[in-house]
N, C-alpha and C positions, 0 to 999 in steps of 0.2 A: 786640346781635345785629343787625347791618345786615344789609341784602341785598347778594349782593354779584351787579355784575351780568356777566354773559356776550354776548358780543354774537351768538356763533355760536350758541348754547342755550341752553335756560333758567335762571334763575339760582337764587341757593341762601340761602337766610336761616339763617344762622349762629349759633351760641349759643357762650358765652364766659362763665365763673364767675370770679370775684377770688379768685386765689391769690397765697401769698407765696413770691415765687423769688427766692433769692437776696436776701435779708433784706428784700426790695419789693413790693407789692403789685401786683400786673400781671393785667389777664383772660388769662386762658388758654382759647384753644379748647378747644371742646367737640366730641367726634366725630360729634351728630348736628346734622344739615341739615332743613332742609324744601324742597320742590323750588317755585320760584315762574316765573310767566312769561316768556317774554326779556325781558332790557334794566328788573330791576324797582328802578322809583324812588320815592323817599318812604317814610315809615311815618306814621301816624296810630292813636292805640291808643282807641279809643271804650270808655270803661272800662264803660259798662252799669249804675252805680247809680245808681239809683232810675226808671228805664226798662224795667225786668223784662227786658231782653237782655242776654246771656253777653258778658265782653270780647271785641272781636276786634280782632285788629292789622291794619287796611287798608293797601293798596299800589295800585300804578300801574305801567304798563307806561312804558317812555318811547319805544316802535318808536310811531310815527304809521303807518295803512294805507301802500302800496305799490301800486305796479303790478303785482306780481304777486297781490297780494289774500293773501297769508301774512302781511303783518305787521300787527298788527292794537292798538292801543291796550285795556289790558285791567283793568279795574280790579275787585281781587280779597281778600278776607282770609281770615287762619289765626283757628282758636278758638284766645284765648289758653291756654286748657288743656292744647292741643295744642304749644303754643310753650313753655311753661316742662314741660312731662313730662321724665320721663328726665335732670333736672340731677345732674351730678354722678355 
């Protein structure tokens, strides 16, 4: 599930399940997305045990500010509960 990025809007973190097509094993998209900030790069999954915090999958923006003050460096995470719901 990378993010995948958009330079014009924001980008979309992607889910994908191991199916067999065509006697092979392949991920195959998934129809849902999660919506993330422009231009989002890296993942990091801070799994949460033994810290009593829920996993969450962090990200990063990669737009550095601007002169016009829109683009804005943004570092952001999904609950991972959020990120695997709805498989399949």
């Amino acid at each position: 599930m990378p993010p995948r990025s958009n330079g014009y809007d924001n980008g979309r973190l992607l889910q994908a399940t191991p199916e067999t097509v065509d006697g092979a094993s392949r991920l195959v998209g998934n129809a849902k997305t999660l919506e993330s900030a422009f231009g989002p790069e890296d993942l990091y999954l801070a799994h949460g045990r033994g810290d009593g915090f829920p996993p969450q999958l962090w990200s990063l923006s990669e737009h550095a500010p601007c002169k016009c003050g829109a683009c804005k460096r943004e570092m952001y995470s999904y609950n991972m509960a959020e990120v695997i719901s709805d498989f399949g």
